[in-house]
C-alpha positions as CSV (number, residue, x, y, z in Angstrom):
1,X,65.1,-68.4,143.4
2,X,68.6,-67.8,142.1
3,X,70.3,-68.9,145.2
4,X,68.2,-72.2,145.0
5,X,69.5,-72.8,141.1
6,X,72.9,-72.1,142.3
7,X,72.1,-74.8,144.5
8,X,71.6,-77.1,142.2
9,X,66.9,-76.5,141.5
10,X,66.5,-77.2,137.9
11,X,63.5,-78.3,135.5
12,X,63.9,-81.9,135.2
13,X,62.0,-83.6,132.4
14,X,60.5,-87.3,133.4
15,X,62.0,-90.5,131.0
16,X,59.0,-92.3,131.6
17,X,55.9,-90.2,130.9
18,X,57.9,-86.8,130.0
19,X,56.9,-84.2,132.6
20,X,58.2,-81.6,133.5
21,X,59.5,-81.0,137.1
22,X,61.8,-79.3,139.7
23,X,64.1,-81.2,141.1
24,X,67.8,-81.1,142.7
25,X,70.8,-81.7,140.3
26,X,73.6,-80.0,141.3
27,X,75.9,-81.3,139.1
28,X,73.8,-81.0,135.8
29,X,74.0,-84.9,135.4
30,X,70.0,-85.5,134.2
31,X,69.4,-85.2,130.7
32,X,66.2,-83.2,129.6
33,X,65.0,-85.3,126.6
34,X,62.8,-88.2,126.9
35,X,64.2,-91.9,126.8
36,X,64.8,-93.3,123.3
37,X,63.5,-96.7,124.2
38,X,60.7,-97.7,126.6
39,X,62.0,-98.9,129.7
40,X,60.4,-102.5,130.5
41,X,56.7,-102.4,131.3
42,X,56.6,-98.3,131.3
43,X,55.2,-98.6,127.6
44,X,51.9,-100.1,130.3
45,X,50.0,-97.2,131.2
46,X,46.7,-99.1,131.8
47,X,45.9,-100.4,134.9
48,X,43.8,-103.6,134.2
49,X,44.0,-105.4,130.8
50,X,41.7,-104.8,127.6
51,X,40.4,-107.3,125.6
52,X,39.4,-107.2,122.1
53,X,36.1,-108.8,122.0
54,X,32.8,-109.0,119.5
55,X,29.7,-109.8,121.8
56,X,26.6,-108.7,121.4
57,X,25.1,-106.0,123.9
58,X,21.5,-104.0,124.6
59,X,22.4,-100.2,125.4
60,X,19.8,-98.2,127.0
61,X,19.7,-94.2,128.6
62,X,18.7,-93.9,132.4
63,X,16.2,-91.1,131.9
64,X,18.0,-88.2,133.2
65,X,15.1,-87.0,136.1
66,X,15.9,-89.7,137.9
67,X,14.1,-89.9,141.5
68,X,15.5,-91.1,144.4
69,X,15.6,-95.2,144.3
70,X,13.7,-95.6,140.6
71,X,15.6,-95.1,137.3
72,X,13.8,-95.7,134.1
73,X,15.7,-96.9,130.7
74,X,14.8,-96.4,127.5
75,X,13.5,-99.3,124.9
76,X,17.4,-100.7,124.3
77,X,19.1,-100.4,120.8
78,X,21.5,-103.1,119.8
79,X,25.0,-103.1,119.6
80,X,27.9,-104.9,120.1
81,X,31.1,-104.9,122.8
82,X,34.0,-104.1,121.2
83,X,36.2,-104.2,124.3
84,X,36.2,-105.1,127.6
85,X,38.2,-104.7,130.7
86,X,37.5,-104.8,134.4
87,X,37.0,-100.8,134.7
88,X,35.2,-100.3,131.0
89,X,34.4,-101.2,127.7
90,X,34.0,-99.7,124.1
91,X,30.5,-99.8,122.4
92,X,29.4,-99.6,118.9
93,X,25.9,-99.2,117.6
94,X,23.9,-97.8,114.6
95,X,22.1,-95.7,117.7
96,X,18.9,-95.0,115.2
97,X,16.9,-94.7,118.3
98,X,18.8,-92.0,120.5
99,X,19.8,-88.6,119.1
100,X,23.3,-87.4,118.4
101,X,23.2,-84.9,121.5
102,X,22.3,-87.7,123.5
103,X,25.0,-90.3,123.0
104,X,27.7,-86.9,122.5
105,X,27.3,-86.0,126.1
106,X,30.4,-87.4,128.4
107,X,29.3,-88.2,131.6
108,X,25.5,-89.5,130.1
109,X,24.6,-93.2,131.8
110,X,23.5,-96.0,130.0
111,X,22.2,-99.0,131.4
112,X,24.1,-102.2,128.9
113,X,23.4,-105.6,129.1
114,X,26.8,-107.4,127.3
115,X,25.9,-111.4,126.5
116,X,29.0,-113.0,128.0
117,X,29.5,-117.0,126.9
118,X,28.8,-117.5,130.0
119,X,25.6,-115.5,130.9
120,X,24.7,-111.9,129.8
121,X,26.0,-109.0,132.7
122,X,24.1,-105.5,133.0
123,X,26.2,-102.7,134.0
124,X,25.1,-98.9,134.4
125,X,28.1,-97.1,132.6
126,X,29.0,-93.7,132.0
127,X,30.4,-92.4,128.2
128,X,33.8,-91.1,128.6
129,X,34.2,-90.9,124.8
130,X,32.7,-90.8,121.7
131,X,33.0,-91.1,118.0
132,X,30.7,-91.0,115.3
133,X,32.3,-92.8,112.2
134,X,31.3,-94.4,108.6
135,X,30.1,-93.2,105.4
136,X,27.0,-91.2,105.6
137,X,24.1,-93.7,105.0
138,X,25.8,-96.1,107.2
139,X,27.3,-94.2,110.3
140,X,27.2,-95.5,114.0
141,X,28.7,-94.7,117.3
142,X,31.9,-95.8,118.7
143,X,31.6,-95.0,122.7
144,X,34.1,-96.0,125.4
145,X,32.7,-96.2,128.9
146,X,33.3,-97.3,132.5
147,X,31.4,-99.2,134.5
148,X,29.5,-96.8,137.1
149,X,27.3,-99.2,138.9
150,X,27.2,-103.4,138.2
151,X,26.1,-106.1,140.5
152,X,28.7,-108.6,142.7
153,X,27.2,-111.3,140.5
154,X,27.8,-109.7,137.4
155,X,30.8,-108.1,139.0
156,X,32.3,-112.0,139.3
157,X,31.1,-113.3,135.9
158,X,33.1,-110.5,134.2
159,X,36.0,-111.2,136.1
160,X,35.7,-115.0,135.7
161,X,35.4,-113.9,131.3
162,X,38.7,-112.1,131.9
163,X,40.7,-114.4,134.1
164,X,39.7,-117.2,131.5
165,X,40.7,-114.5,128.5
166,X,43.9,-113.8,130.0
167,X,44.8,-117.2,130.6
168,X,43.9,-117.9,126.9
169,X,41.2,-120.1,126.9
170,X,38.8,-120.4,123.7
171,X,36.0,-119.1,123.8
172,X,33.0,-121.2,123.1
173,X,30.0,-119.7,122.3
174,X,26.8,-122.0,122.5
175,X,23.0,-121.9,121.9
């Protein structure tokens, strides 16, 4: 090990996301402290867009003894779709009908139908995270999930919503 740091084998740390490596310097010329300044696009660590959105959604469990080809949901509790991307989305509900040790459990599905301006799209999702926030008479459920299982149709509608978000079209919601 010595003969390789004579060499020129140091711990390296990375500018962009600040790991730490081994790597060859032999000269001592790489600095070990992060960059002051984002470089151009590194401050991006997602790899699809989110979008801030308020659209009404059904959440659901899928009943956890699940045979083989049938899954059964739950009666839905509404909520709403705080965000959305093309991987996931964040949930909010009041949740009065599931218990806390339900909706606390990452990795639990949920079956959520999200009502799109252009047509509702069911997804089975998986929680990743969650957060229960708010005063104690009025406390609901912040979850972020991705999407597990969805349809090609509702696959393409939800991409259609983004492309037509990211291009920055209104939306207009109608009865």
């Amino acid at each position: 090990m010595v003969v390789l740091r004579v060499f020129g084998l140091h711990k390296l740390l990375c500018n962009n996301c600040g790991l730490v490596f081994k790597g060859f310097d032999p000269l001592r010329t790489a600095q070990r402290v992060p960059a002051e300044e984002p470089r151009e696009g590194s401050d991006r660590r997602r790899r699809v867009p989110r979008y801030n959105v308020h659209l009404p959604a059904a959440i659901s469990l899928v009943d956890d003894k699940v045979q083989v080809g049938k899954a059964t949901y739950s009666e839905p509790s509404r909520g709403h779709c705080e965000s959305i991307s093309k991987f996931g989305m964040s949930l909010s509900l009041v949740g009065a009908r599931f218990t806390e040790g339900e909706l606390s459990r990452v990795g639990r599905l949920l079956f959520v139908r999200v009502d799109l301006p252009e047509g509702s799209i069911e997804a089975v999702v998986t929680i990743v995270a969650h957060n229960r926030i708010g005063d104690e008479g009025r406390k609901k459920w912040l979850l972020g999930v991705k999407i597990h299982q969805i349809s090609d149709d509702d696959k393409e509608r939800l991409e259609a919503y983004l492309k037509n978000r990211a291009q920055g079209r209104p939306v207009v919601m109608t009865d």
